[in-house]
C-alpha positions in Angstrom: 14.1 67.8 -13.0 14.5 67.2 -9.3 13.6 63.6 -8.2 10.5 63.9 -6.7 9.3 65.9 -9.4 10.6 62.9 -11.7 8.6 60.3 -9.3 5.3 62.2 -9.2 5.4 62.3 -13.4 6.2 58.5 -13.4 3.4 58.0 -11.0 0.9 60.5 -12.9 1.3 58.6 -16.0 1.2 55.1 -14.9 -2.3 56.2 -13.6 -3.2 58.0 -17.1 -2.7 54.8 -18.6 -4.6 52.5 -16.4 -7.6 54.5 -16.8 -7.1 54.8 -20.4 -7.2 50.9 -20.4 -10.5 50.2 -22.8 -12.7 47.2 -22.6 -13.5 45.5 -26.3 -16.2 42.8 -26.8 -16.3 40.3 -29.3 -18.9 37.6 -30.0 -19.7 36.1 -33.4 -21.4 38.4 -36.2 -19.9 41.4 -34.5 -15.9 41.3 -35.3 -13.0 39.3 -35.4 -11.1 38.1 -32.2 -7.5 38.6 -34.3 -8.7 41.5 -35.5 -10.0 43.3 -32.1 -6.3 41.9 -30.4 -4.6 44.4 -32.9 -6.5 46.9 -33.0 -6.4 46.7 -28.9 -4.0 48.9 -26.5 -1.4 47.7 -24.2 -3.3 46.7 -20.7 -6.7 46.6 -22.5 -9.3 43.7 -21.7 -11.5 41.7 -24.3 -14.5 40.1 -23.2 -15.5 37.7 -25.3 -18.9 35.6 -26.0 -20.3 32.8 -28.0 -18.1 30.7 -30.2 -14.8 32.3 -32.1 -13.5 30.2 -34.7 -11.0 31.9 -36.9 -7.8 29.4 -36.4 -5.0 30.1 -34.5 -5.3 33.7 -32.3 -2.0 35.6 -31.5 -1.2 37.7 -28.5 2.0 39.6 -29.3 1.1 42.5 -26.3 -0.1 42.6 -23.0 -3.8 42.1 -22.7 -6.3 40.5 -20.6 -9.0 37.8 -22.6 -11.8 37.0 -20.7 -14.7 34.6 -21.6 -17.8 35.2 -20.7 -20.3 31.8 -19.9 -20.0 29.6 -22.7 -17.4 31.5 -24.3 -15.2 28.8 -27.0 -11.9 29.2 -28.6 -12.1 26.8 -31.2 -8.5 26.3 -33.4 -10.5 24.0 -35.9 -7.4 22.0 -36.0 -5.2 24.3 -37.8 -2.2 24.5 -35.2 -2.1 26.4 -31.8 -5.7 27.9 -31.0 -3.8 30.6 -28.6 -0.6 32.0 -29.1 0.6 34.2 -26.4 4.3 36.0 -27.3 3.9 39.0 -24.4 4.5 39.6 -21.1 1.4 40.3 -19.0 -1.2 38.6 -20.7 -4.1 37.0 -18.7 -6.4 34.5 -20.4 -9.3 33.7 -18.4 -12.3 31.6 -18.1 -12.4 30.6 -21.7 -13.3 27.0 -23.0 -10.6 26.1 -25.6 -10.6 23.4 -28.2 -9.6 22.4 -31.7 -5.8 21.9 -31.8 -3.8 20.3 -34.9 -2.6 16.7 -33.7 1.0 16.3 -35.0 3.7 14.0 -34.4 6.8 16.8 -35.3 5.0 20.0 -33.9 3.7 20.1 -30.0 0.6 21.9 -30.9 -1.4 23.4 -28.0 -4.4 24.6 -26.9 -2.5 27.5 -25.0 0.8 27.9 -26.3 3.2 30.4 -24.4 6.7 31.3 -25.7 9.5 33.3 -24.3 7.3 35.8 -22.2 7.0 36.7 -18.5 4.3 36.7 -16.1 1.3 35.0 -18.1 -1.2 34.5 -16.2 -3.9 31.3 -17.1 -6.6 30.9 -15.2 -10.2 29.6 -14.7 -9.7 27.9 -18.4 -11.5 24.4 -19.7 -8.9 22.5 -22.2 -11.0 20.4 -24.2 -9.5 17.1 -25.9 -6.5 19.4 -26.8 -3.4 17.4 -27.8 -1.2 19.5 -25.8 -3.2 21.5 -23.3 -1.3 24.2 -21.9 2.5 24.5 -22.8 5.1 27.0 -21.4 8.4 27.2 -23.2 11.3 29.8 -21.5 8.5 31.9 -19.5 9.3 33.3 -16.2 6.7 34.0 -13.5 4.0 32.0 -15.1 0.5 31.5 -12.7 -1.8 28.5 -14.4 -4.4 28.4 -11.7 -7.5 26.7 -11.3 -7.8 25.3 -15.2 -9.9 21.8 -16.0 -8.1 19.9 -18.9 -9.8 17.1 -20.2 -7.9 15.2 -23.1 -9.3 12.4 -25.3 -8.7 8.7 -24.5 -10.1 7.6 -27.8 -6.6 7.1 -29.4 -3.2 7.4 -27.6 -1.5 9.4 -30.5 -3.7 12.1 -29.8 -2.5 12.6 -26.5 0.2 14.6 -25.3 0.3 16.3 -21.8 -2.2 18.2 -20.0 0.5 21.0 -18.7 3.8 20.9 -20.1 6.6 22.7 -18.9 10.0 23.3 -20.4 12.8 25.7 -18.8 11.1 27.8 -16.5 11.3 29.6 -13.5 9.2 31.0 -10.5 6.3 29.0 -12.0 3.4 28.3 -9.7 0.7 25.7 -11.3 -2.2 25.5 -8.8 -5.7 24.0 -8.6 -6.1 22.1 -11.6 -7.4 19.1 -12.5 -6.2 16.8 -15.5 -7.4 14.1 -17.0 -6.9 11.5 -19.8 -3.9 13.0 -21.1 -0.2 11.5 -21.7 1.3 13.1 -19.0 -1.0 15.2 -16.4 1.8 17.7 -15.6 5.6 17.5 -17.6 8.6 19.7 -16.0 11.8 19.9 -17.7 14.4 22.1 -16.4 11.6 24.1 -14.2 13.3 25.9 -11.7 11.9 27.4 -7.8 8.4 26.8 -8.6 5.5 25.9 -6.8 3.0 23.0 -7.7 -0.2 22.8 -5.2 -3.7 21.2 -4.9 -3.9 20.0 -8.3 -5.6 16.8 -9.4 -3.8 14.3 -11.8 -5.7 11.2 -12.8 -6.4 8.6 -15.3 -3.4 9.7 -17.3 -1.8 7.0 -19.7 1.6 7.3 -18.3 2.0 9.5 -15.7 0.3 12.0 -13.0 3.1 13.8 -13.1 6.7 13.5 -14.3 10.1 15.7 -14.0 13.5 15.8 -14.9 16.2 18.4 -14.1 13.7 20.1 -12.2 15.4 22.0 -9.1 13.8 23.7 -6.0 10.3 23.0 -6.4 7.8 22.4 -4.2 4.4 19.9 -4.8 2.0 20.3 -1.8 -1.2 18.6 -1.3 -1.8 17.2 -4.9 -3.5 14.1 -6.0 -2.3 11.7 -8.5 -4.6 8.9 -8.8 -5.5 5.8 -11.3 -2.5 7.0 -13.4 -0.7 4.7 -15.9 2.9 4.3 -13.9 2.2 7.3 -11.0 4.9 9.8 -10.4 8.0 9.9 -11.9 10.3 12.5 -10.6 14.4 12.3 -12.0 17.8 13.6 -12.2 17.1 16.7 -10.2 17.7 18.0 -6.8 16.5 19.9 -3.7 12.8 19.1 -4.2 10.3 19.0 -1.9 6.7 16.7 -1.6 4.5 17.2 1.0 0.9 16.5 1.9 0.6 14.4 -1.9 -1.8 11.7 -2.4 -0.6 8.5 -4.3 -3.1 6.3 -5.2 -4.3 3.3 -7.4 -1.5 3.9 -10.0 -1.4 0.0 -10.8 0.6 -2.1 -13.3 3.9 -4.2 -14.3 6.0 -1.3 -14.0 3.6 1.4 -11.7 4.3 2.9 -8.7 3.0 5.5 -6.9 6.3 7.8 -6.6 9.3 6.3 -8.2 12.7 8.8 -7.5 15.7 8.2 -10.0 19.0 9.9 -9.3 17.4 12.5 -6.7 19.7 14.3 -4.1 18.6 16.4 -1.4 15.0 15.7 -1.2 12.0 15.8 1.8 9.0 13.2 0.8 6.6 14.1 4.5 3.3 13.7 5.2 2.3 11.9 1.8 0.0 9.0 1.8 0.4 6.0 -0.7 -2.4 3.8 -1.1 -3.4 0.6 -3.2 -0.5 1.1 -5.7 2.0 -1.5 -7.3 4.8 0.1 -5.1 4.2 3.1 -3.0 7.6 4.6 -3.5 10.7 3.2 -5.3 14.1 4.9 -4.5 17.0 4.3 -6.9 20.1 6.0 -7.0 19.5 8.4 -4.9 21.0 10.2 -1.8 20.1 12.4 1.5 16.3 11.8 0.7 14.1 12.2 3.7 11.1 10.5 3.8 9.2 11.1 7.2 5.7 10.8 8.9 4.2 9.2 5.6 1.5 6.8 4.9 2.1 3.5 3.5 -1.5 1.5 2.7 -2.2 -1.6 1.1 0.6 -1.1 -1.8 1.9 -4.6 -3.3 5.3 -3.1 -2.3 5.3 -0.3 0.1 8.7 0.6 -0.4 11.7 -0.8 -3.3 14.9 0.7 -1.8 17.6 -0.3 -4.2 21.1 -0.6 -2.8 23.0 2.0 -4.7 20.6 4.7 -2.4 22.9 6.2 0.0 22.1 8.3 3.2 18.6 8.1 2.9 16.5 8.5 6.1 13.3 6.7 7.2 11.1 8.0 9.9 7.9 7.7 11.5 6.4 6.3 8.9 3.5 4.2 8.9 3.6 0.7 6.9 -0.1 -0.9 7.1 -1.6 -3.7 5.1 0.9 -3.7 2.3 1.8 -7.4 0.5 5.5 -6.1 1.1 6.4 -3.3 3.5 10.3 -3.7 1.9 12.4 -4.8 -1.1 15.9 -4.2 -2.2 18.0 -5.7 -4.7 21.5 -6.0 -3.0 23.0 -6.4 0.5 25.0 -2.8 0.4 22.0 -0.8 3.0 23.8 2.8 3.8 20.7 4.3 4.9 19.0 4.8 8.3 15.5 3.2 9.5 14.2 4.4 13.0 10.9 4.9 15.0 8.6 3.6 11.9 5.2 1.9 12.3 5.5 -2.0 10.9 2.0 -3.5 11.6 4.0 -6.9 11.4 6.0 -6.3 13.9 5.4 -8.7 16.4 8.0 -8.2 19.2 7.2 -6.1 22.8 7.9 -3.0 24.8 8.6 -4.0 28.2 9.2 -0.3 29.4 7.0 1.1 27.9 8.5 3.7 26.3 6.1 3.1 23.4 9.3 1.6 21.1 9.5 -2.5 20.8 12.3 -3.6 22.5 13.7 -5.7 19.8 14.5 -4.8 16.3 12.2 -5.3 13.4 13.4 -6.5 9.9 10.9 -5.8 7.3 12.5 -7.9 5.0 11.4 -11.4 4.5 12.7 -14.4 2.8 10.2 -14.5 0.4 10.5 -11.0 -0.6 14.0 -10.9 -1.2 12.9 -14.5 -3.1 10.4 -12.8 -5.2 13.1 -9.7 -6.0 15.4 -12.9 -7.8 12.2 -14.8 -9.3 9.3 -12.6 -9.4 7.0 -15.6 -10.9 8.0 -17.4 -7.3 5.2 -14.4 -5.9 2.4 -17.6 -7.3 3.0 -19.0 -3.9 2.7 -15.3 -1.9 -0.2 -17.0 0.5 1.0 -20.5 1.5 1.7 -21.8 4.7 5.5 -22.4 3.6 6.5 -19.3 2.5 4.7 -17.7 6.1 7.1 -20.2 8.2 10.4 -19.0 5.9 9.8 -15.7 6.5 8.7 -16.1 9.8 12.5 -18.5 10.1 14.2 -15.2 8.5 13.1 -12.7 11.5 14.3 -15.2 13.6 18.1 -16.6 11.9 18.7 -13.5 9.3 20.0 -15.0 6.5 19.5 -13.2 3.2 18.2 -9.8 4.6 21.0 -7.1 5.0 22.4 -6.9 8.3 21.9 -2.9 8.5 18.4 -3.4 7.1 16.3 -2.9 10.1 14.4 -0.7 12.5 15.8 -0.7 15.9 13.3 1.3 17.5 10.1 0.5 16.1 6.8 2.0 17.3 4.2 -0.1 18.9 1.6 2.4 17.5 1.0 4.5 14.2 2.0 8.0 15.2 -0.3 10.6 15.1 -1.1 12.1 11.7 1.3 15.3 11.2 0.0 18.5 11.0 
């Protein structure tokens, strides 16, 4: 057969089966949901209605669920309530609820395994104890889901979206709540995480590891147990993030541990414990961000190397800086410090004098953090205020030598 020939039969029966795709409905009293998924072709849709409760549902071929309103999965705590194990399925605006709570299985109210391109979207996950997991999928899209966990008792909480070695991902507008983790990534490769809400979470808003060209773009993570947690990976990218009101002992808004190659722009961290702690990492770029009335706007420990700082704004914070050592190899230039208190003679909109944002009673509090009991006396305002003048304790390369005498425009 010549080759057109050959390309006009593959294109005449790609079309015969596309509109042989049938549409099945299922609602309570008239089927089973299992039983309808079998009997189902490849590419076929199944609309669905009322309340199915017949434990866990498998999906081992490509098919499209939709719920209709008020449509429930219920698992009635027997294990998964969806098991998808096929490329190409869509599951879509279903409410799902009723996993089993286990602590040797990671039972979930969507559970995806080894497939490509699933596609969940539009989806309410309802006190499940994991919400939506993806093991070894490729091409995954969970868009636009609501997952809600339940607070009453920690050890029924797991995370909200869980994600373990996958590619090409892209996890966009959803919001989590009141799980253990909002959103987990372990080794998730080029993926892109955007406009999703993360809050009240027991631990965090969102945590990675070994996670490697992403992208996270305008989310929100706020009133989260410790913030952001984001380690051992590289080449990541955060831009346009809020961070905010993640409070405690150990919170921060964004803490990086052992990150290379990374661009933190246009975030804004406000009213955390620390905005944004940096340890052990190197070439991380953090530029025209937003540093609001944290207890400690930034914790830059001294085994960070090559780390940039620009154009950032630091308002309002109890601590615009902390490090724990007097080894500085990174580089501070044309930030905002709304302390700074020196002048710019010509005008060139940069103080004339270097500011260092890092004051005796800082580095006091980093040795003895129960000296922070005396943070508002007079005293400890005229040793800082002796440090800008004599540096004593603060690093010598721990300044800004051209700071701004305004905030810089926000960044498009």
């Amino acid at each position: 057969m010549r080759l057109p020939a050959l390309l006009a039969s593959l294109i005449t029966a790609a079309w015969c089966n596309h509109a042989a795709a049938r549409t099945w409905r299922v609602a309570p009293g008239s089927g089973s949901l299992q039983q309808t998924i079998e009997r189902a072709a490849e590419r076929d849709t199944i609309l669905i209605e009322g309340v199915i409760a017949e434990g866990t549902i498998s999906i081992e071929k490509p098919l499209t669920l939709i719920g209709k309103p008020g449509a429930v999965i219920d698992g009635g705590e027997k294990g998964h309530v969806v098991l998808v194990k096929a490329d190409d399925v869509t599951i879509r605006g279903l409410t799902v609820r009723g996993t089993l709570v286990s602590n040797l299985y990671d039972y979930a109210g969507i559970h995806v395994n080894e497939v490509h391109r699933p596609a969940i979207e539009g989806n309410t996950l309802d006190r499940c104890f994991f919400a939506i997991y993806l093991s070894g999928v490729q091409g995954a899209r969970v868009i636009g889901n609501t997952v809600i966990g339940d607070d009453a008792l920690e050890e029924r909480m797991a995370n909200g979206i869980h994600l373990w070695k996958c590619k090409d991902a892209t996890i966009e507008g959803n919001r989590i709540e009141k799980h253990r983790d909002g959103i987990y990534f372990e080794f998730v490769t080029d993926s892109r995480i955007e406009r999703n809400e993360a809050r009240k979470c027991v631990r965090y808003g969102l945590h990675f590891m070994f996670s490697h060209r992403d992208a996270y773009t305008n989310n929100v993570f706020e009133e989260n147990g410790a913030g952001v947690a984001v380690m051992f990976s590289h080449h990541i990218t955060m831009t346009g993030n809020r961070f905010a009101t993640n409070r405690g002992g150990s919170a921060y808004g964004l803490l990086l541990k052992e990150i290379n190659d990374g661009e933190i722009t246009r975030n804004e961290f406000t009213d955390n414990t620390t905005g944004i702690m940096v340890d052990g990492c190197n070439r991380i770029h953090v530029e025209h961000n937003l540093f609001r009335m944290n207890g400690w706007a930034l914790r830059l420990y001294a085994n960070a190397t090559s780390c940039t700082f620009i154009g950032n704004t630091f308002s309002g914070n109890t601590f615009d800086m902390s490090t724990n050592g007097s080894l500085m190899l990174n580089r501070m230039e044309g930030n905002y410090w709304d302390r700074y208190t020196g002048y710019d003679l010509d005008r060139d909109g940069h103080g004339d004098v270097p500011h260092r944002p890092l004051g005796f009673f800082t580095m006091l509090v980093e040795r003895m953090p129960h000296a922070l009991v005396f943070s508002r006396s007079l005293f400890v305002s005229l040793l800082d205020r002796a440090e800008q003048v004599v540096p004593s304790l603060a690093p010598d390369a721990l300044k800004d030598d051209r700071p701004l005498m305004r905030p810089p425009k926000p960044q498009a």
